[in-house]
HTML snippet that shows the backbone in 3Dmol.js (N, CA, C, O; Angstrom):
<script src="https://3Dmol.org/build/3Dmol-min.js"></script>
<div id="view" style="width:600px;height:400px;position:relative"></div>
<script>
const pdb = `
ATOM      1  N   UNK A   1     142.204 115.228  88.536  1.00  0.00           N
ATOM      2  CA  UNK A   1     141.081 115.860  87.860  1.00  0.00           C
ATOM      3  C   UNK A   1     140.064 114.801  87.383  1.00  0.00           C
ATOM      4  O   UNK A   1     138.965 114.922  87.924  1.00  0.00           O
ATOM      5  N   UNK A   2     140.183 113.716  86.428  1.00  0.00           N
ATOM      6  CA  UNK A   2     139.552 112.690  86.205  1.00  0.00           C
ATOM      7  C   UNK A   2     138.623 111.923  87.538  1.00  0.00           C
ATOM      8  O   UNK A   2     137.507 111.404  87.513  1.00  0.00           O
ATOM      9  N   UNK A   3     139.685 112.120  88.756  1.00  0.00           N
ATOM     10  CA  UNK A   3     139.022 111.050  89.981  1.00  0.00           C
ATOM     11  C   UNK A   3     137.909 111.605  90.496  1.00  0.00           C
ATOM     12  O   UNK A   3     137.020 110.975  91.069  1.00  0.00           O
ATOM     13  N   UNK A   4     137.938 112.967  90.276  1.00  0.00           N
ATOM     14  CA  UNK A   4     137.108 113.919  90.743  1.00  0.00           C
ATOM     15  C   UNK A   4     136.153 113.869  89.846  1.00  0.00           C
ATOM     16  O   UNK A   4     135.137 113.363  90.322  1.00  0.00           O
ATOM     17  N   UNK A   5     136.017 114.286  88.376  1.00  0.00           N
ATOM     18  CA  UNK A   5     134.755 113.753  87.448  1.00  0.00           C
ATOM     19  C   UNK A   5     134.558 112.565  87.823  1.00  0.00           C
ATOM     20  O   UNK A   5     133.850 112.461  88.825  1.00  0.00           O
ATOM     21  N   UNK A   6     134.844 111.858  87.480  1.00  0.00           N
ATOM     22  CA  UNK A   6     134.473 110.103  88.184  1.00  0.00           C
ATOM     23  C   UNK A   6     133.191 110.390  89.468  1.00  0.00           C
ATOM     24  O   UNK A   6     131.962 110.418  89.537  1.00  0.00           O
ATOM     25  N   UNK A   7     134.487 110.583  90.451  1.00  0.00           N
ATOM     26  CA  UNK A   7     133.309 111.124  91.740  1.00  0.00           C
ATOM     27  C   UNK A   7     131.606 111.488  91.834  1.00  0.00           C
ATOM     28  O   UNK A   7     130.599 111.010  92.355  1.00  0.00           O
ATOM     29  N   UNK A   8     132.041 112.806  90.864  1.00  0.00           N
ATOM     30  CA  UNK A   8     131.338 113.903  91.087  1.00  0.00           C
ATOM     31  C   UNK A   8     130.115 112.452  89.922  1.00  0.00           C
ATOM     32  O   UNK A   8     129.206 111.835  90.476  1.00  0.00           O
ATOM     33  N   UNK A   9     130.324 112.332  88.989  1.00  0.00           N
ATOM     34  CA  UNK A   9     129.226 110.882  87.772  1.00  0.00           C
ATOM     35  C   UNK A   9     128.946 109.942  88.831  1.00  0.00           C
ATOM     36  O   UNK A   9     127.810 109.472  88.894  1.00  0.00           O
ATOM     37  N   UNK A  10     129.599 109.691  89.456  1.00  0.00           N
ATOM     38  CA  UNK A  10     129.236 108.168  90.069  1.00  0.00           C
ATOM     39  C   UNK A  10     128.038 108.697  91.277  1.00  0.00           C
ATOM     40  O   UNK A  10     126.982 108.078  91.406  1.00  0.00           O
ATOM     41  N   UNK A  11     128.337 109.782  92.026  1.00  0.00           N
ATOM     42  CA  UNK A  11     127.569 110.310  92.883  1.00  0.00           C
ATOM     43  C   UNK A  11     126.055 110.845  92.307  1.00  0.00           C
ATOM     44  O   UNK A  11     125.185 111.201  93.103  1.00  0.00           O
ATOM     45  N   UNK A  12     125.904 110.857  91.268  1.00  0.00           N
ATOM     46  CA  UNK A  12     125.369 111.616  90.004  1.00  0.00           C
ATOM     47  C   UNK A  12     123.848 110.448  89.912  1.00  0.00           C
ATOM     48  O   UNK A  12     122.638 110.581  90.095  1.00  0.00           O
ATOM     49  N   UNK A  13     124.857 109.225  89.489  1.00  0.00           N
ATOM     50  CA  UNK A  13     124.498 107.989  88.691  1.00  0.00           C
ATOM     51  C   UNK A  13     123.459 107.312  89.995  1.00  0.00           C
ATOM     52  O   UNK A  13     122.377 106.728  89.937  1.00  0.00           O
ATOM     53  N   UNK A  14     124.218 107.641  90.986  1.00  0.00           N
ATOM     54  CA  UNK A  14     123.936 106.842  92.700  1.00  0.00           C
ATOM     55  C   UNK A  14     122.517 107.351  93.353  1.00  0.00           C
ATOM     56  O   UNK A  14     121.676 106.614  93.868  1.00  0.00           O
ATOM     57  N   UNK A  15     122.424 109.100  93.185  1.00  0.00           N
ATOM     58  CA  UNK A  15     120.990 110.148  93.216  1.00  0.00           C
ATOM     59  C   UNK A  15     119.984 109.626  92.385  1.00  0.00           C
ATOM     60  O   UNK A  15     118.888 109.393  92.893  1.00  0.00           O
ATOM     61  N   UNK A  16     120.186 109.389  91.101  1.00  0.00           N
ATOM     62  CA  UNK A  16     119.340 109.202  89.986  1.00  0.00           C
ATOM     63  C   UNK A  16     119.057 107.291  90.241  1.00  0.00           C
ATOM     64  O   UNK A  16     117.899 106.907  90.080  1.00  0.00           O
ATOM     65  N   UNK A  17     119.756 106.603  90.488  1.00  0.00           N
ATOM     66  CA  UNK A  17     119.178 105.369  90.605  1.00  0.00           C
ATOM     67  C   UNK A  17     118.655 104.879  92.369  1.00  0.00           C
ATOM     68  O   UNK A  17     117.940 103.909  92.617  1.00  0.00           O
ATOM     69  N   UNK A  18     118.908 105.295  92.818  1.00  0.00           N
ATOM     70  CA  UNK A  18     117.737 105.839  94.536  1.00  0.00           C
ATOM     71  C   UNK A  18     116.477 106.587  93.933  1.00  0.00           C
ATOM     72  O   UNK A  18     115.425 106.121  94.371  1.00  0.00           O
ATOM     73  N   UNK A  19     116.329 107.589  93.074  1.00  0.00           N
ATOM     74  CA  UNK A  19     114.960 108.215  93.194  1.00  0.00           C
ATOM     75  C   UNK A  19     114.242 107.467  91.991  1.00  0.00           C
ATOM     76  O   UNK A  19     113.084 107.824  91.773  1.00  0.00           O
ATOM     77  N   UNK A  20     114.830 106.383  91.107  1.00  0.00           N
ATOM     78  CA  UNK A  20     114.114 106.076  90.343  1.00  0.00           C
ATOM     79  C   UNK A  20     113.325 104.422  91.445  1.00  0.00           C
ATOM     80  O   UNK A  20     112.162 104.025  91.512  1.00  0.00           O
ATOM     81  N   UNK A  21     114.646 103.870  92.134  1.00  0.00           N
ATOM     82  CA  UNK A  21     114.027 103.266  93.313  1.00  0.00           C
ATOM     83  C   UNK A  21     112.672 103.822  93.773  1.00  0.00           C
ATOM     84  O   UNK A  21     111.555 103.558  93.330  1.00  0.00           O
ATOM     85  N   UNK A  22     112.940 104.446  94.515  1.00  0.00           N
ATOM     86  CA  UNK A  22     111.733 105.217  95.077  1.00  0.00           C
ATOM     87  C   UNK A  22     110.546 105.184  94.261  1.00  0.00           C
ATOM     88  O   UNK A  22     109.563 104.586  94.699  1.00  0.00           O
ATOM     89  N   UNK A  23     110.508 105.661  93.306  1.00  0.00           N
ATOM     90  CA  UNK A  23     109.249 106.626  92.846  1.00  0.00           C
ATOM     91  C   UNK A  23     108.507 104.466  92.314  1.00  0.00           C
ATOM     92  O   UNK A  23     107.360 104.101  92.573  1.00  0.00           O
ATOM     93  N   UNK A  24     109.743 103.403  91.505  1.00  0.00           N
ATOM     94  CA  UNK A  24     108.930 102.107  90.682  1.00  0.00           C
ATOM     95  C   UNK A  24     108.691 101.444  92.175  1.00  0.00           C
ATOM     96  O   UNK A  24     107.823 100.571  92.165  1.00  0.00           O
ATOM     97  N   UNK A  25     109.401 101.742  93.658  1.00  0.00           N
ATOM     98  CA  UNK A  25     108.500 100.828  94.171  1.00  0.00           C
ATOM     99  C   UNK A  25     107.191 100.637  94.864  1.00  0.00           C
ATOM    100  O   UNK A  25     106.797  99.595  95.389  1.00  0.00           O
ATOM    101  N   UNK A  26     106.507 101.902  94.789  1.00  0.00           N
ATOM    102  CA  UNK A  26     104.975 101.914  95.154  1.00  0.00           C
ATOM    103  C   UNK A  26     104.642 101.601  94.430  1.00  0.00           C
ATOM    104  O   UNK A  26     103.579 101.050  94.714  1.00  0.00           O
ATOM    105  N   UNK A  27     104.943 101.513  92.939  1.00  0.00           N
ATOM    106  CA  UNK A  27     104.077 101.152  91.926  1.00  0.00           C
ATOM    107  C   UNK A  27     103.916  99.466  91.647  1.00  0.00           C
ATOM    108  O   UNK A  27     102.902  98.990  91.137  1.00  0.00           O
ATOM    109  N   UNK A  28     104.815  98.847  91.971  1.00  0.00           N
ATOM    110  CA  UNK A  28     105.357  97.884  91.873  1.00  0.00           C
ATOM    111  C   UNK A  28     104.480  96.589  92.889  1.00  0.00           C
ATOM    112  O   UNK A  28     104.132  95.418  92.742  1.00  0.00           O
ATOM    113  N   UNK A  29     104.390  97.918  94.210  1.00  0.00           N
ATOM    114  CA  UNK A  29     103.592  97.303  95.219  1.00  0.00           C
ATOM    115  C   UNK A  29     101.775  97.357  95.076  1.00  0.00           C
ATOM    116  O   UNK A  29     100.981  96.868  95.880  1.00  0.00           O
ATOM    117  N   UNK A  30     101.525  97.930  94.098  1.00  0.00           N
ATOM    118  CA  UNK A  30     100.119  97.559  93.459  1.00  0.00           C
ATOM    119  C   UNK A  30      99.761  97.205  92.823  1.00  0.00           C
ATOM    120  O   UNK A  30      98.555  97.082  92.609  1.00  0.00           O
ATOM    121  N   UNK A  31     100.923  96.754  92.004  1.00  0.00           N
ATOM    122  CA  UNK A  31     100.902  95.605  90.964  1.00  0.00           C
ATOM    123  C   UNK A  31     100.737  94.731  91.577  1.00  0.00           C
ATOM    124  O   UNK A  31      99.716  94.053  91.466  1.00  0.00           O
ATOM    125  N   UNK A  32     101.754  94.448  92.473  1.00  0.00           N
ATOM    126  CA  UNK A  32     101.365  92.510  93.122  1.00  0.00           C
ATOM    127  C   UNK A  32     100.257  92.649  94.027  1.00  0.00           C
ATOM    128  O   UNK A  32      99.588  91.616  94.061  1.00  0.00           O
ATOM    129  N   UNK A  33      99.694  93.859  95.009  1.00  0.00           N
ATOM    130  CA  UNK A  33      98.007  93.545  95.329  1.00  0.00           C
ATOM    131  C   UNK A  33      97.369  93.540  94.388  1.00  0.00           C
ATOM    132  O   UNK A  33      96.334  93.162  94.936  1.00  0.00           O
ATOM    133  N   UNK A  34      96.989  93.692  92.961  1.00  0.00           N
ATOM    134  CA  UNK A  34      96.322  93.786  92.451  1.00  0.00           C
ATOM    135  C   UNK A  34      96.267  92.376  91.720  1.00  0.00           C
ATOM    136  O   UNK A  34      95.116  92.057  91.422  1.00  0.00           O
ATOM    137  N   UNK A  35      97.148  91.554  91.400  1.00  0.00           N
ATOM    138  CA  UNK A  35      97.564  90.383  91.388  1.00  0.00           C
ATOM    139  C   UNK A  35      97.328  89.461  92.065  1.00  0.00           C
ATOM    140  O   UNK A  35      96.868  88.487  91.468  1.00  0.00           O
ATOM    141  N   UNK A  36      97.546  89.329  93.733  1.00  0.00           N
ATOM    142  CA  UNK A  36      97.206  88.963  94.538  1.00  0.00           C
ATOM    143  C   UNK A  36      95.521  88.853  94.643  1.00  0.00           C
ATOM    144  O   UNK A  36      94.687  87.948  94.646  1.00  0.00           O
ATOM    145  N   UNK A  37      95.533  90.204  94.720  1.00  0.00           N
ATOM    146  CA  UNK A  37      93.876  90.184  94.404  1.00  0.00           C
ATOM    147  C   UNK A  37      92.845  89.666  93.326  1.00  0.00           C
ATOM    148  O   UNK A  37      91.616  89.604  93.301  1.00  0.00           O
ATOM    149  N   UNK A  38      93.473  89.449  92.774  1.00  0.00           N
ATOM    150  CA  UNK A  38      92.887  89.019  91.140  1.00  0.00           C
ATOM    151  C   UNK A  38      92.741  87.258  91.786  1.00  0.00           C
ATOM    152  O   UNK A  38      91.631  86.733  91.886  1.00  0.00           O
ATOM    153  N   UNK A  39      93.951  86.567  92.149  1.00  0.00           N
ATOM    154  CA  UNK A  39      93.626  85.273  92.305  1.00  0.00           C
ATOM    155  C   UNK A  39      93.127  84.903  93.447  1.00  0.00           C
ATOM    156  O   UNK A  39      92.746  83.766  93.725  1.00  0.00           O
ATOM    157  N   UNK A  40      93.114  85.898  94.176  1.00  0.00           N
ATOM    158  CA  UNK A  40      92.491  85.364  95.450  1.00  0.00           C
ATOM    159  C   UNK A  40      90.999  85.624  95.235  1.00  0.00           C
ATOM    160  O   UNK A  40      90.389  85.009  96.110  1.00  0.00           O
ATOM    161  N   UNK A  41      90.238  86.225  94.500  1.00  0.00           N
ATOM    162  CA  UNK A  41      88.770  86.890  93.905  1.00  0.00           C
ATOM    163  C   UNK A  41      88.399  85.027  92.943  1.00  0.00           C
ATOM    164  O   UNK A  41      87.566  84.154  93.190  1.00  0.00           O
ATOM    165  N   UNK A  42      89.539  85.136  91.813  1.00  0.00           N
ATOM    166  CA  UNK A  42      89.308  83.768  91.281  1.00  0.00           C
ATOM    167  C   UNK A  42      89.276  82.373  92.144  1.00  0.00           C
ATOM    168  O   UNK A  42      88.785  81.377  91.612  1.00  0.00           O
ATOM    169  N   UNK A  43      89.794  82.304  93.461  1.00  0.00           N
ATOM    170  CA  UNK A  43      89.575  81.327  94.587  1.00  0.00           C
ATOM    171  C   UNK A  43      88.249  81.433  95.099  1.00  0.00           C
ATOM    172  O   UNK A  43      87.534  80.437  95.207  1.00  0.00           O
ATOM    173  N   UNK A  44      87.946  82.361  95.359  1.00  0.00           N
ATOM    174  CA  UNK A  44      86.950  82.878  96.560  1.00  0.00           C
ATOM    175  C   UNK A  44      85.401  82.808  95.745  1.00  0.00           C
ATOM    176  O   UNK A  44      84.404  82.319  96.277  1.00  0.00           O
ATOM    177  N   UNK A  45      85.418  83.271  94.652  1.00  0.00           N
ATOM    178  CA  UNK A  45      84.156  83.563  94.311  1.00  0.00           C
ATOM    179  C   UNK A  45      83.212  82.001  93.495  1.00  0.00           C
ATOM    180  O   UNK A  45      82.036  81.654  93.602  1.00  0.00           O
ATOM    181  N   UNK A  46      84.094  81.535  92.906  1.00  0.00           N
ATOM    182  CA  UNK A  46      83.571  79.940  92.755  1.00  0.00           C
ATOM    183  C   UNK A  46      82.918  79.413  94.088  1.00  0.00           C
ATOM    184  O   UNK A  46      81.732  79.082  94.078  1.00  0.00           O
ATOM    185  N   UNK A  47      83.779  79.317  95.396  1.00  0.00           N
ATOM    186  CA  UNK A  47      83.571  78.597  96.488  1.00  0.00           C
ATOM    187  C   UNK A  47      81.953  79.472  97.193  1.00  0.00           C
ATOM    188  O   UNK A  47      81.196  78.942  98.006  1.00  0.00           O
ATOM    189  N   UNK A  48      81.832  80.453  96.774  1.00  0.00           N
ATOM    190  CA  UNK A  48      80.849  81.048  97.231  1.00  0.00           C
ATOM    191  C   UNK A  48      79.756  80.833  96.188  1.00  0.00           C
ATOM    192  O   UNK A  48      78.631  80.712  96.671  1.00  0.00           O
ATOM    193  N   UNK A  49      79.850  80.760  94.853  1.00  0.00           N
ATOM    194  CA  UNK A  49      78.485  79.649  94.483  1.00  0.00           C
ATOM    195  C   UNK A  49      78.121  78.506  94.612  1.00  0.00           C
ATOM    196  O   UNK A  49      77.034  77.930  94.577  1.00  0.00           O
ATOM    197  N   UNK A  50      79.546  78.114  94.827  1.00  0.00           N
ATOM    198  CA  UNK A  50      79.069  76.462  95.314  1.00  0.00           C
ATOM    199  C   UNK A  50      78.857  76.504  96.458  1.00  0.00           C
ATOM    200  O   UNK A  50      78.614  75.341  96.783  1.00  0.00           O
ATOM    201  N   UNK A  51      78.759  77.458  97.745  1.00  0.00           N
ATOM    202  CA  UNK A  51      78.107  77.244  98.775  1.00  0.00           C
ATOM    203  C   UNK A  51      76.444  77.730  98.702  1.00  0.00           C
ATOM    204  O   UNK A  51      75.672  77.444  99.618  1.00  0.00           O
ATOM    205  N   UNK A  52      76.190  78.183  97.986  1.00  0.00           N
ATOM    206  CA  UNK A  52      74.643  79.023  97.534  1.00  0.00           C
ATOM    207  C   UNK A  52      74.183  77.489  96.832  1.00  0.00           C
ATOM    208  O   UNK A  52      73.345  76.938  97.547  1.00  0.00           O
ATOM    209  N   UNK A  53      74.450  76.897  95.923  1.00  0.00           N
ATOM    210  CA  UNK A  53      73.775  75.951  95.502  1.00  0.00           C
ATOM    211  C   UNK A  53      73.358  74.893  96.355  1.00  0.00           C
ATOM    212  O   UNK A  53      72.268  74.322  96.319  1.00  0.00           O
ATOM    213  N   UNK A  54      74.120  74.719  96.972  1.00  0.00           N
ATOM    214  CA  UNK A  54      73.898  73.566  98.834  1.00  0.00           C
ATOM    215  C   UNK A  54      73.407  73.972  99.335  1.00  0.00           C
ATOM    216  O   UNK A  54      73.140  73.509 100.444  1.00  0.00           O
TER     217      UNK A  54
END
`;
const viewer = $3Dmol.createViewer("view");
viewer.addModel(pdb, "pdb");
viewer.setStyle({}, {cartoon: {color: "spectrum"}});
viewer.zoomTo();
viewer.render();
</script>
């Protein structure tokens, strides 16, 4: 009876930590473009006034 509650929680525990997977890693993945993007904007946009001043 116990192995079976066990089971039945662990299978439970296993649903609920897959859909919480799911749902933080798109979010997760626009965090780091947006990140990405942030320093690559702070690279890029200096080098483009200092090419306007030349």
């Amino acid at each position: 009876m116990l192995r079976k509650a066990a089971d039945f929680y662990e299978d439970e525990v296993e649903q609920l930590s897959n859909r919480i997977k799911t749902l933080i890693e798109p979010l997760l993945i626009i965090i780091l473009t947006v990140m990405v993007g942030s320093i690559v904007m702070a690279i890029v946009l200096p080098m483009f006034s200092m090419f306007e001043s030349i």
